[in-house]
C-alpha positions as CSV (number, residue, x, y, z in Angstrom):
1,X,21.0,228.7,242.0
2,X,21.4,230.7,238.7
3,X,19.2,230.2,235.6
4,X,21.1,229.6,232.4
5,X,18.3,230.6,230.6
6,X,18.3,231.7,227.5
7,X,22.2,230.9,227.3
8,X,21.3,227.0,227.9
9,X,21.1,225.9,224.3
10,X,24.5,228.3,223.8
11,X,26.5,225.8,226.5
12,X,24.9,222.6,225.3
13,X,26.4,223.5,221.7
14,X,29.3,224.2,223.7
15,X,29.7,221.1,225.3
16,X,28.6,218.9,222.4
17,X,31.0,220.6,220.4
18,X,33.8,220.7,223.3
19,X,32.4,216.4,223.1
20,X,32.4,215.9,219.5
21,X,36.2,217.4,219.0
22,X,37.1,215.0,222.1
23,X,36.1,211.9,220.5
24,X,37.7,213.0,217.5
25,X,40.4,213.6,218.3
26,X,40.7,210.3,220.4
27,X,39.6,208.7,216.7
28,X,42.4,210.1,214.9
29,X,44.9,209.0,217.5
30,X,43.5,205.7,217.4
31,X,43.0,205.5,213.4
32,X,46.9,207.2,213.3
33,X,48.2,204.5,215.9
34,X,46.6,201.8,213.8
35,X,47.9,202.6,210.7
36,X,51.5,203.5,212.2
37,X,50.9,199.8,213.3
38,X,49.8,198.2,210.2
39,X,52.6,200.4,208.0
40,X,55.0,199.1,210.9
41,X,54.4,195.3,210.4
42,X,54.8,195.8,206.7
43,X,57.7,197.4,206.1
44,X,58.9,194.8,208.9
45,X,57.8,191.9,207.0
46,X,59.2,193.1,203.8
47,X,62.7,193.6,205.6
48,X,62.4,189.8,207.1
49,X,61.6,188.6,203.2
50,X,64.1,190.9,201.7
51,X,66.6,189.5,204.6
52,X,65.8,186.2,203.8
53,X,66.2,186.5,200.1
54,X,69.6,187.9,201.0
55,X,71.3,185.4,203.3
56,X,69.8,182.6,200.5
57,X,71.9,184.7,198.2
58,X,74.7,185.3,199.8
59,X,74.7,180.9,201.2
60,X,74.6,180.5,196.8
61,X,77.0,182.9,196.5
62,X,79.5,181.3,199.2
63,X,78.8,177.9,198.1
64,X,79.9,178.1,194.2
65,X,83.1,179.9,195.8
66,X,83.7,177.3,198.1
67,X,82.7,174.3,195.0
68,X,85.2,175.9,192.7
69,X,87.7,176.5,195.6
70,X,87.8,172.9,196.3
71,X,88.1,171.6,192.9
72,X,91.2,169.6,192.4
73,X,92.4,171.0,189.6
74,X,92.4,174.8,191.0
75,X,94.3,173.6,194.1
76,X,96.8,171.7,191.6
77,X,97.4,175.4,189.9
78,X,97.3,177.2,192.7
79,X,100.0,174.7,195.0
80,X,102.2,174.4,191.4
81,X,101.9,178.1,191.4
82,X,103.1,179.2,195.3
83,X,105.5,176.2,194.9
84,X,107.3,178.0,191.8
85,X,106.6,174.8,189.8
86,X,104.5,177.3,187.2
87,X,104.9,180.8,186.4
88,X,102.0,183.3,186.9
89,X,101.7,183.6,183.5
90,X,101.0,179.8,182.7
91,X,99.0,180.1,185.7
92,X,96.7,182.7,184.4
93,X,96.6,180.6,181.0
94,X,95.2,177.7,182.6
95,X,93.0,179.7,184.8
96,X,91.3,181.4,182.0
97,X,90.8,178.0,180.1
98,X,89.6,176.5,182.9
99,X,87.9,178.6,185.8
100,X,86.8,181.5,183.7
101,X,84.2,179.9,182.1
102,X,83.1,178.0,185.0
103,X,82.6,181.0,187.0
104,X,81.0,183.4,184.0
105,X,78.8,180.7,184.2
106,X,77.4,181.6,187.7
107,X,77.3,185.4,187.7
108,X,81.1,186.1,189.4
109,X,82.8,188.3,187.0
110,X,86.6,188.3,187.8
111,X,89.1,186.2,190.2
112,X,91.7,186.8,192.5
113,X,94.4,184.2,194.4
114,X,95.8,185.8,197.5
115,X,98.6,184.3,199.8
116,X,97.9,184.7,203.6
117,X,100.0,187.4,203.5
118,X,97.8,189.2,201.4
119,X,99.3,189.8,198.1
120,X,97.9,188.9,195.1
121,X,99.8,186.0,193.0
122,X,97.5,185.3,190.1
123,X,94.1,187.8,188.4
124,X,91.6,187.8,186.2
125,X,93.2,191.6,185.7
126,X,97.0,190.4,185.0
127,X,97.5,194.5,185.7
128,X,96.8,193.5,189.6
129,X,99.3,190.3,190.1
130,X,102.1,191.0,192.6
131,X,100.2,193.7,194.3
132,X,99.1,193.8,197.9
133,X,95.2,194.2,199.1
134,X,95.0,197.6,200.1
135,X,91.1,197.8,200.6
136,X,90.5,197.6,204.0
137,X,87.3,196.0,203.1
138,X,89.1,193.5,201.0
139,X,91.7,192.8,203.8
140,X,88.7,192.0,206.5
141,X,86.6,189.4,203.6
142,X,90.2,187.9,202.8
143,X,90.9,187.8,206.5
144,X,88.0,186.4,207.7
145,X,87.8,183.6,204.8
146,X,91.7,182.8,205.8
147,X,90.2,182.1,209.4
148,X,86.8,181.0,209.2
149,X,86.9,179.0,205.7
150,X,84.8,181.6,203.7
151,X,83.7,185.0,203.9
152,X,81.7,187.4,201.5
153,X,82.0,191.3,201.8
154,X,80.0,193.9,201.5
155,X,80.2,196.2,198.0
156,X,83.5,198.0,198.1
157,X,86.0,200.0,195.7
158,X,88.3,198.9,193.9
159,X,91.7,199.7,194.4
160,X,93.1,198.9,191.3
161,X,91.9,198.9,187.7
162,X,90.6,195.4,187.2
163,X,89.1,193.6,184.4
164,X,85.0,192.6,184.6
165,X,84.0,189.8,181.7
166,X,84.3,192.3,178.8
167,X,85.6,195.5,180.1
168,X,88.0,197.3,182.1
169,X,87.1,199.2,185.6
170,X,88.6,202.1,186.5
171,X,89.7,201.9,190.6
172,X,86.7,203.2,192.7
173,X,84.0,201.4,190.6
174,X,81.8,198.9,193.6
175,X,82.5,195.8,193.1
176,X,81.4,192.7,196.1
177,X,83.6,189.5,196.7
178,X,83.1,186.2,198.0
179,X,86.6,184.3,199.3
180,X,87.2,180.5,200.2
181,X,90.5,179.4,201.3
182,X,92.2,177.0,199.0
183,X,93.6,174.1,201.4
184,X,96.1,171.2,200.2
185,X,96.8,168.0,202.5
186,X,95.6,170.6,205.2
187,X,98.0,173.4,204.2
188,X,96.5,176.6,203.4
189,X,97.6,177.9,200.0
190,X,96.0,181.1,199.8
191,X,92.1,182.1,199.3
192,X,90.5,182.4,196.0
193,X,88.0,185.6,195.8
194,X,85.5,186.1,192.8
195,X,84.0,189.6,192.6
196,X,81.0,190.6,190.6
197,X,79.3,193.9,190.1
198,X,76.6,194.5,193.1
């Protein structure tokens, strides 16, 4: 057997040191997994609040479009108006009366009636009346609140110059709408879509 002699104090530093850089570097694995863990759980329980604050939101959103899309006297405009009993013009007139204010009132900013068929037949932007949806953003939300009742898309361009409470928006500025169908006697008139500024 071989004497470490005078080299013995030389490997024990060694292997303390060789020891020492071990457990440390387990600890910072472990102190780096932990925080990963605990950075982890909050940003994932700021994502679950912020999701929650947004499906709340959206349910408000939905519900005042579907309130105002169900009030008598918008379906008695809007069935007058496919019916050719009013012009778009005395359409608009009574809509701005009447809606406008209602919907100012609870954050939207413009409205649109749109046939099944996907034109527009009476705006808050008189520029836009008789035109076609062309978004295909626009098309899907109008779509999908043709079929399923009510439908609110995400923030998309418009198309068109429109009109937003005191000002004019060139096409491309976001805007996000929320559509309802408007239903007579079970008929399906059109869908009413109020937009506001995301």
């Amino acid at each position: 057997m071989m004497k470490l002699g005078k080299y013995a104090p030389l490997l024990f530093a060694i292997g303390i040191s060789i020891l020492l850089i071990a457990v440390c570097s387990i600890s910072v694995r472990s102190l780096y997994a932990h925080d990963r863990e605990n950075v982890t759980h909050h940003i994932l329980t700021r994502l679950q609040a912020t999701t929650g604050l947004l499906e709340l939101w959206q349910h408000e959103y939905l519900m005042g479009v579907h309130a105002i899309a169900e009030d008598d006297e918008l379906i008695e405009v809007v069935d007058n108006l496919v019916n050719g009993k009013i012009s778009a013009e005395a359409a608009g007139i009574k809509m701005d009366q009447w809606l406008r204010p209602i919907y100012l009132g609870r954050g939207y900013e413009g409205h649109s009636i749109i046939t099944p068929e996907l034109l527009i037949i009476l705006s808050s932007s008189p520029s836009v009346t008789g035109k076609p949806v062309i978004s295909a953003i626009s098309r899907e939300v109008i779509t999908k609140a043709l079929r399923e009742g009510s439908a609110m898309g995400r923030p998309t361009e418009t198309a068109y110059q429109v009109r937003m409470l005191d000002r004019i928006i060139d096409p491309g500025t976001l805007i996000q709408l929320g559509c309802a169908h408007i239903s007579k006697d079970k008929e399906l008139l059109g869908v009413l879509c109020l937009r506001q500024n995301p």
